[in-house]
C-alpha positions in Angstrom: 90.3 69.0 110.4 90.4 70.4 106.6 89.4 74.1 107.0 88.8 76.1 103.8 90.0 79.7 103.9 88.6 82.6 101.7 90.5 82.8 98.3 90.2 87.2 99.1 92.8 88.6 100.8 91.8 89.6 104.8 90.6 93.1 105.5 90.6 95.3 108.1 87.3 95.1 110.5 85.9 98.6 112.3 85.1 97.3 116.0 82.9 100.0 116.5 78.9 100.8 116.4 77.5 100.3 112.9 76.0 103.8 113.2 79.6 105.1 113.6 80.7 103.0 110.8 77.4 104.4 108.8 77.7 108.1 110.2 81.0 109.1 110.3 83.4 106.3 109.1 81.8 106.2 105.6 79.4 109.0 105.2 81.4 111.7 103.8 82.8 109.5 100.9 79.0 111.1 99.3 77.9 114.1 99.1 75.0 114.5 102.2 72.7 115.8 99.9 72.4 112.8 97.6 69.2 110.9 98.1 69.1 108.0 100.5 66.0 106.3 100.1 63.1 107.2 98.0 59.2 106.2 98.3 58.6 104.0 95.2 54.7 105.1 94.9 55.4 109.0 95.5 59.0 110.0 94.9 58.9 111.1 98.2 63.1 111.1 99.0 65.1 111.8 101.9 68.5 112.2 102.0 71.8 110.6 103.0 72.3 114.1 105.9 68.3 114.2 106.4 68.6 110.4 107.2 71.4 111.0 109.9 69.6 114.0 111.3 66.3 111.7 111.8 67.7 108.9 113.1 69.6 110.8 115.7 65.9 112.6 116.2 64.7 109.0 116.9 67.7 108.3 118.9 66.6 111.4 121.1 63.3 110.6 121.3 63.9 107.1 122.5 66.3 108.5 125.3 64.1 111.2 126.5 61.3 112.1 124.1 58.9 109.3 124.9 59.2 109.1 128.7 58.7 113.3 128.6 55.1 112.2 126.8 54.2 109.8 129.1 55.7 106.9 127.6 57.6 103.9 129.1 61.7 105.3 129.9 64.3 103.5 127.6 67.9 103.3 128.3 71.4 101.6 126.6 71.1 98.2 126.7 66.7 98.6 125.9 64.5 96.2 124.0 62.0 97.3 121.8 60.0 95.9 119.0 59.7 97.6 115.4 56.8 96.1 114.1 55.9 97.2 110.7 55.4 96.9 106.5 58.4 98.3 104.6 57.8 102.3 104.8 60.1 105.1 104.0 60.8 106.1 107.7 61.7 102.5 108.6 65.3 102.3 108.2 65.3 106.0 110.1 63.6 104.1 112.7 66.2 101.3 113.0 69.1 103.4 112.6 67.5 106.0 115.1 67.5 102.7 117.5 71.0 101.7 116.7 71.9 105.5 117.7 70.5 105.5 121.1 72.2 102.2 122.2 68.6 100.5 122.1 68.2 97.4 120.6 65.4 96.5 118.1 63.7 93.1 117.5 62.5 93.2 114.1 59.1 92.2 113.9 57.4 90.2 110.9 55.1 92.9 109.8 52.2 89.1 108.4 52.4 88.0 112.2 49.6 87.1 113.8 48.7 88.4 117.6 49.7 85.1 119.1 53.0 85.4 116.9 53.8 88.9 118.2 52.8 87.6 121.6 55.9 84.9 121.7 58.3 87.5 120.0 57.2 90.2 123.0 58.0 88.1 126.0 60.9 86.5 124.2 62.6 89.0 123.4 61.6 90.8 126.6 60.6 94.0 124.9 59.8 97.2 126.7 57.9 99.5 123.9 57.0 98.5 120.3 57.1 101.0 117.1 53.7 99.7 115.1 52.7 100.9 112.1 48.6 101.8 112.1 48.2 99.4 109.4 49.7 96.9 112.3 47.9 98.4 115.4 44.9 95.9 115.5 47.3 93.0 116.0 49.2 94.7 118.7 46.4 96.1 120.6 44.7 92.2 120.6 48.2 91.0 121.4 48.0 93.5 125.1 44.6 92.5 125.4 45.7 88.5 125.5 48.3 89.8 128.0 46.1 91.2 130.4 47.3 95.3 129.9 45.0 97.8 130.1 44.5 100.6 128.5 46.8 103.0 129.8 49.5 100.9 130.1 49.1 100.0 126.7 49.8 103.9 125.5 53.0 103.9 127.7 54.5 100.9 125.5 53.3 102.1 121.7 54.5 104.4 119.2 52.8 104.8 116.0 55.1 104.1 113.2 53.3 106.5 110.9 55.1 109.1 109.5 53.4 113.1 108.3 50.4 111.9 108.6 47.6 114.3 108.3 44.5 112.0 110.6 45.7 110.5 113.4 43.7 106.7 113.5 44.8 106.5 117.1 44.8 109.6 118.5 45.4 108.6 122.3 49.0 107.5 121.2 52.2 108.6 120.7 53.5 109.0 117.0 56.2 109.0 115.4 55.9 113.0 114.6 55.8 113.8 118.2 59.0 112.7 118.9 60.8 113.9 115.9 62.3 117.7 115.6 62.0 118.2 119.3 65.7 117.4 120.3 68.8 115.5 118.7 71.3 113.2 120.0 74.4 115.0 120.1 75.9 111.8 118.9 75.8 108.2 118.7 75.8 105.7 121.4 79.6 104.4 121.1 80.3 100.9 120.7 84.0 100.8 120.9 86.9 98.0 120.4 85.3 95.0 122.8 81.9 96.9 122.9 81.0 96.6 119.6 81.1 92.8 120.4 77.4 93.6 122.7 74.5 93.1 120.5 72.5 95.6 118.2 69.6 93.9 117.0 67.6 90.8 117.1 66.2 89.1 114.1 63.8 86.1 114.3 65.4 82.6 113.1 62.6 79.8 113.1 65.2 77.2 113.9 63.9 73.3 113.5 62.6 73.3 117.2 59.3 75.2 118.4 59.2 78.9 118.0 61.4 81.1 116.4 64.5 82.2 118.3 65.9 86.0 119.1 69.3 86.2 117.0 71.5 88.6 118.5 73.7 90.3 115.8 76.4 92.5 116.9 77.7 95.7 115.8 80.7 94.0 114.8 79.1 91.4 113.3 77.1 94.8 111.0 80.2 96.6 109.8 82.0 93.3 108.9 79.6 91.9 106.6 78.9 95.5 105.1 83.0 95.3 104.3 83.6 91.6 103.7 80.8 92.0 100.8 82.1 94.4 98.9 85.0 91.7 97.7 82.0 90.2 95.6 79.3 92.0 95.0 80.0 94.2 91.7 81.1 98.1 92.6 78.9 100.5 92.9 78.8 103.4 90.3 77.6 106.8 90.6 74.5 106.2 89.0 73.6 102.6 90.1 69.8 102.7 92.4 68.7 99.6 93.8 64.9 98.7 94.0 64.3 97.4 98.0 60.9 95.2 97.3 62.0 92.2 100.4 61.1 93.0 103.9 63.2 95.0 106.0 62.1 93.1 109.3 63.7 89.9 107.6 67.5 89.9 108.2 68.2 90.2 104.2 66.3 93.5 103.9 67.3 95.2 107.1 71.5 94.5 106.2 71.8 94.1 102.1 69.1 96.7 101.5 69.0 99.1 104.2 73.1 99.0 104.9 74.7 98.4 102.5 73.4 100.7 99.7 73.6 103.8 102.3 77.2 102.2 103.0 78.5 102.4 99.2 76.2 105.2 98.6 73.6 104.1 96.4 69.8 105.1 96.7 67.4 102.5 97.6 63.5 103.1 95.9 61.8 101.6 98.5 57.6 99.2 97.7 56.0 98.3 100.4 55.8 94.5 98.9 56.8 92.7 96.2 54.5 93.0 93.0 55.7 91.6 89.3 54.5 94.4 87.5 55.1 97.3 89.9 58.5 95.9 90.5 59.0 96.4 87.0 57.3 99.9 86.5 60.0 101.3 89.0 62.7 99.1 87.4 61.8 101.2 84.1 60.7 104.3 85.6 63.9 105.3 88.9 66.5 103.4 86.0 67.3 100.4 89.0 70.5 98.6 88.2 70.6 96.7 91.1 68.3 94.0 92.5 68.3 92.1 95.3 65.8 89.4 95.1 64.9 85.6 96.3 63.9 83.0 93.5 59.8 83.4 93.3 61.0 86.6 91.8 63.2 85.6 89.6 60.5 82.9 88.7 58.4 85.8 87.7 61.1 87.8 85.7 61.4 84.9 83.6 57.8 83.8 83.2 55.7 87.6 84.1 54.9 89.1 81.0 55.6 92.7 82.8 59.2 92.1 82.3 58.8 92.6 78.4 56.3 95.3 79.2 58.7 97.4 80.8 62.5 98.3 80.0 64.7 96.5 82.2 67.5 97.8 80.4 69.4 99.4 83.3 69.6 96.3 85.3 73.0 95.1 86.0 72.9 92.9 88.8 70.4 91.0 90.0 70.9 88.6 93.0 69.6 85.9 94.9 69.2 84.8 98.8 67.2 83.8 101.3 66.5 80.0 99.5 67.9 77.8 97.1 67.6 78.8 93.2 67.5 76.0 91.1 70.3 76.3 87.7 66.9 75.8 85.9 65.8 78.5 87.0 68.9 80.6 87.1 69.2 79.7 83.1 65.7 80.8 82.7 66.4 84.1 83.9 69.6 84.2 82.1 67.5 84.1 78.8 65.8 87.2 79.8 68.4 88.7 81.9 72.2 88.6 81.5 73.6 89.4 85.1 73.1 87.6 87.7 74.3 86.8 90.9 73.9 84.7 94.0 74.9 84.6 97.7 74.4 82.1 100.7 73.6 83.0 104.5 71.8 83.0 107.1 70.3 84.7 109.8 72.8 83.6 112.5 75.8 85.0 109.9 74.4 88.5 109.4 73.6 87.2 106.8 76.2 86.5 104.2 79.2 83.8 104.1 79.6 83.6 100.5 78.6 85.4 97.7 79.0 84.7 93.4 81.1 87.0 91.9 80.9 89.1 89.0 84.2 88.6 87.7 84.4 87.3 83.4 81.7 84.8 82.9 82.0 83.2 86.5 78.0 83.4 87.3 77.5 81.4 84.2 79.6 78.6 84.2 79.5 78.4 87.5 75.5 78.2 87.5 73.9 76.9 90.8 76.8 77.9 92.6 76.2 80.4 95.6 79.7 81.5 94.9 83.0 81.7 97.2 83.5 82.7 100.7 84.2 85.9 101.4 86.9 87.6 103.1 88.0 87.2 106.6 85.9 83.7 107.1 86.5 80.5 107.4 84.9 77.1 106.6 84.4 73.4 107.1 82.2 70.6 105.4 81.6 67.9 108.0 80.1 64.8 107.2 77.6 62.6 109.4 80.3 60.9 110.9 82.2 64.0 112.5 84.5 63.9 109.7 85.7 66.7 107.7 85.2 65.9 103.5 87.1 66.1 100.9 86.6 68.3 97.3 83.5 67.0 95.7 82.3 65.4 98.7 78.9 66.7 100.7 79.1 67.9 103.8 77.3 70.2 106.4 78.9 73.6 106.2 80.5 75.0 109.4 81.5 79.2 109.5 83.8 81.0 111.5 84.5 84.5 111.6 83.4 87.8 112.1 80.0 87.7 111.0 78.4 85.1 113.0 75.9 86.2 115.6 76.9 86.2 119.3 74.0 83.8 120.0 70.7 83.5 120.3 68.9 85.2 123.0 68.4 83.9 126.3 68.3 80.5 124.9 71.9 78.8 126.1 70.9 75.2 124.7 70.0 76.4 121.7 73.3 78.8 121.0 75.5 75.2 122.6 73.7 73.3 119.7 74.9 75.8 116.8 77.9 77.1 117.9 81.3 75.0 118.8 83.3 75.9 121.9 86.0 77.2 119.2 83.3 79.7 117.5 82.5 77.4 114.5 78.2 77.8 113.3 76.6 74.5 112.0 74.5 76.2 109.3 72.8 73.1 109.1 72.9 73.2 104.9 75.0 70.4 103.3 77.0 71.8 100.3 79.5 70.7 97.7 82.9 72.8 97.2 85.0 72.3 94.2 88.3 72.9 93.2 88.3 76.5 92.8 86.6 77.0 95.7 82.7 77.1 94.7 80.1 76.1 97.1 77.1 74.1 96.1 74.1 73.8 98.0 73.0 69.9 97.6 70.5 69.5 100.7 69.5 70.4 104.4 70.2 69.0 107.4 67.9 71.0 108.8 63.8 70.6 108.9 63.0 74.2 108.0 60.8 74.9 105.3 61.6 77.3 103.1 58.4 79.2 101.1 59.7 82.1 98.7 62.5 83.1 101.2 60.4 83.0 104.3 61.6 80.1 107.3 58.6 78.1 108.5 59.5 75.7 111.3 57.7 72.2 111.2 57.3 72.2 114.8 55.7 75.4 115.1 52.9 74.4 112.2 52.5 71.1 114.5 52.3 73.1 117.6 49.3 75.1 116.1 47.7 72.2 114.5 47.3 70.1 117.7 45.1 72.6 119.1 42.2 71.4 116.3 40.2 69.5 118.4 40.0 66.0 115.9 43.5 65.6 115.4 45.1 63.5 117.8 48.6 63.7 115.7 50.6 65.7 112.9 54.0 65.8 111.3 54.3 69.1 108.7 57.0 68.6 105.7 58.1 70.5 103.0 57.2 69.8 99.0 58.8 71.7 95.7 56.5 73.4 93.8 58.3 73.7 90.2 55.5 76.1 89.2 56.5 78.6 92.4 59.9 77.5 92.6 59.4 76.9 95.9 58.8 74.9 98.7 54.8 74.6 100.6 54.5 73.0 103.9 52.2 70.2 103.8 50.3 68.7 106.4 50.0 64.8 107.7 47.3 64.8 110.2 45.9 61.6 112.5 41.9 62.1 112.6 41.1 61.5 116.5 38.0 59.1 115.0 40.5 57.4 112.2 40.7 58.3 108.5 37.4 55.7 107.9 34.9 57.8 109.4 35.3 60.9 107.8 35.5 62.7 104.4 39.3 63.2 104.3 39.1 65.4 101.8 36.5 67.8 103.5 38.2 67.8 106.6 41.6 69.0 105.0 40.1 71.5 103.5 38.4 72.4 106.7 42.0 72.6 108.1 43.6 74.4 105.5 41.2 77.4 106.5 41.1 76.6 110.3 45.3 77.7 110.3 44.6 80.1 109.1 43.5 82.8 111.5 46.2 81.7 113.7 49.3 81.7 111.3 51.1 84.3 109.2 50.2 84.2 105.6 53.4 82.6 104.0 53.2 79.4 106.8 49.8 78.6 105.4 49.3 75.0 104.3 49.3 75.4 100.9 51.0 72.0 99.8 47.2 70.6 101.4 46.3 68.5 104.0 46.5 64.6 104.3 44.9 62.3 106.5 46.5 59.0 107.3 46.4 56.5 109.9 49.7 57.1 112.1 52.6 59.3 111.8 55.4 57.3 111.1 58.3 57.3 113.8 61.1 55.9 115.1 61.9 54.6 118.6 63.1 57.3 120.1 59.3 58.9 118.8 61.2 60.9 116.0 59.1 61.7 113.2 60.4 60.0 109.8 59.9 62.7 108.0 61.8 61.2 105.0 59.0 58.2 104.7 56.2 61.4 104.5 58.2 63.0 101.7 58.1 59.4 100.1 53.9 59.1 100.8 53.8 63.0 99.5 55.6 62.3 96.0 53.0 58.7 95.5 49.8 60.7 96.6 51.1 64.1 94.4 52.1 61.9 91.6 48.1 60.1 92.0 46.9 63.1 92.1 48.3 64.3 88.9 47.1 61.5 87.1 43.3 62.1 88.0 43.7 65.4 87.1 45.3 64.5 83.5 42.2 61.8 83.1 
């Protein structure tokens, strides 16, 4: 067994709840009157002391508030869902959560009723927090479920915040619960309790629906320290512009955490937009960016970045999915810092990060940088073997940042994680001999479209509901003009590819998934009829023979276009 250590020296880990860590550990190293997060539209700001005195408002109200309005009684140990669009009172919400000892699942705010449905009894949830803009998915999700109506206003709180019309009047909001009472303090998570888990994000895995990941408190205040060895220090007047979800494990650690952990102010956009990203870039002075490669495609194609100074940007990172060095040099020529990290869900989420040190981020282009403190590694090949330098193999992590499993789902959690606490990450990498990681392919079937997971299975789950197709595979194909990947569909016609117009009817699909998918898992690398889905044995589907069909048909198609 060859394990790789990190080349940072170990540091000391806070077994304790992340709020503690947040609240008391580290909050007084800033001034509690500095801004926390700002509202990118309006200016609107609270601060770092107004953000503690809110969240422990929520904290109350989830402890005794809701249940005194009628609403279903929460205790430690709680599930609930926070199902909502990036909004100023969000990461109040989740830290308010944290606070009382209840534990959220973050909810993709594009799911679909049917999605939210398999995320509710999954994760067992008692109550969700869901914005209005959100309310029409959850109320048809209760509907499919069989709740009525008054059961319904026991288990929803409307995540709207000041708001002057109430769209759903019957409900509990948000305001009614906050300046009525105040957790004295945190919920404490001490020494072996901080090992019990404080949140859930959604991993889509390679099998069927996505899976609950249960991240510790441990797990939190270790990657908000291991981090730090990388990622370039924070100055007194660095702001960082928070434009990725906060539902997605990504925004709710690297842009809600840490910046309130080192002290920096996050200008928070409800979604990502080229040239509003860069109006607030220009106009709150952002240095820092935290961002996933369709947007650095757009800072080096969008004209908006010339528009607009980006001047005061001094790091710029990238996560969630591969970024191609062709596209890291293409940003380079706009934009001199840049960074990159690798992680996942399952480790909280980052294992290694590119450091700013000298010219390290250039010459070490493609690279997703070193492992960081405190962790431990392993490239495995197919055979069970550990690789040498140079050689590809699937990366293994150890350490204090990988989740405690996923949620009641022990098969799952046996596949991923090693009797001795190593995670199969599933990503084969490269290392060389200074200790920089290269990601070279994926063991793994997910597709990744502009940083969002989209699980084969799942699409061909959906898909075999159409009533004329009688099979389906779904792969993955790179879009060099997104930079990213679009999941593509191979579908068996129940009356055989002869009797219909192929074309048509994958159109016809295309619009059919539709109203039953999230936006980012539509088909948008098109639909493809063909006679049998090829297979092994064992019924596997070859999806390495489709990828072969998908370049020959995409490479045809190309050609007619051109004539």
């Amino acid at each position: 067994m060859k394990i790789y250590t990190s080349p940072y020296p170990p540091i000391h880990i806070y077994e304790e709840s992340v709020v503690t860590f947040l609240f008391e550990t580290n909050f007084l190293k800033f001034p509690p009157s500095s801004p926390a997060y700002i509202d990118a539209p309006t200016g609107q700001c609270i601060t770092r002391g107004q953000f503690k005195s809110l969240a422990l408002e929520v904290g109350w109200g989830l402890r005794e508030g809701i249940s005194r309005l009628g609403g279903i009684p929460l205790s430690r140990g709680s599930i609930i869902m926070l199902f909502s669009p990036n909004t100023l009172i969000w990461p109040v919400i989740m830290l308010g959560c944290l606070a009382a000892g209840v534990k959220p699942a973050l909810t993709n705010s594009a799911y679909t009723a049917r999605e939210v449905e398999h995320q509710w009894k999954d994760s067992t949830a008692e109550l969700v927090f869901a914005h209005s803009s959100v309310m029409p998915v959850v109320l048809e999700m209760f509907k499919s479920l069989g709740y009525d109506s008054v059961e319904v206003r026991k288990r929803v709180v409307v995540a709207d915040w000041g708001v002057k019309e109430r769209v759903y009047p019957d409900f509990i909001y948000l305001d009614d619960i906050l300046g009525r009472g105040r957790l004295s303090r945190e919920e404490l998570f001490p020494g072996k309790q901080s090992h019990e888990t404080a949140l859930m994000c959604y991993s889509s895995g390679t099998t069927g629906n996505p899976k609950g990941v249960e991240t510790t408190h441990c797990n939190l205040t270790s990657v908000l320290q291991v981090s730090q060895a990388a990622i370039v220090p924070a100055l007194p007047s660095d702001s960082l512009l928070a434009v990725l979800p906060f539902y997605h494990v990504y925004g709710a650690v690297n842009l809600i955490m840490y910046p309130f952990f080192v002290g920096i102010p996050i200008v928070i956009m409800a979604r990502y937009d080229p040239v509003e990203s860069c109006k607030y870039i220009e106009k709150y002075g952002i240095t820092i960016f935290f961002a996933v490669p369709p947007i650095h495609l757009a800072i080096a194609r969008h004209p908006a970045t010339e528009k607009y100074s980006m001047k005061t940007l001094r790091y710029l990172t990238s996560g969630a999915a591969p970024l191609s060095k062709s596209l890291s040099d293409a940003v380079k020529a706009r934009l001199e810092p840049l960074g990159s990290r690798y992680g996942s869900t399952e480790t909280s989420p980052a294992s290694h990060l590119m450091d700013c040190v000298g010219t390290n981020h250039i010459t070490k282009s493609g690279s997703v940088g070193r492992l960081l403190p405190n962790l431990e590694a392993r490239l495995v090949g197919e055979n069970g073997d550990d690789v040498e330098v140079g050689q590809p193999g699937e990366i293994w992590v150890r350490g204090p940042i990988v989740m405690k499993g996923y949620f009641n789902n022990s098969v799952a959690t046996k596949k991923a994680l090693t009797e001795d606490g190593w995670y199969k990450t599933g990503d084969v990498a490269v290392i060389d001999k200074e200790g920089y990681y290269y990601i070279v392919d994926r063991v793994k079937e997910l597709i990744k479209y502009k940083g969002f997971q989209v699980p084969p299975a799942e699409l061909e789950g959906v898909l075999l509901q159409h009533p004329d197709i009688a099979d389906v595979a779904v792969i993955g194909i790179h879009s060099e003009e997104q930079a990213t990947e679009l999941p593509r569909a191979y579908v068996v016609h129940v009356k055989g590819r002869k009797s219909i117009n192929m074309h048509e009817f994958g159109q016809e699909v295309q619009e059919w998934i539709k109203s039953r998918v999230a936006n980012y898992k539509y088909l948008r690398g098109g639909v493809s009829v063909i006679d049998a889905i090829p297979k092994s044995a064992a019924g596997k589907i070859l999806r390495r023979e489709l990828q072969v069909i998908a370049k020959k048909e995409l490479a045809e198609s190309l050609v007619h276009a051109k004539l």
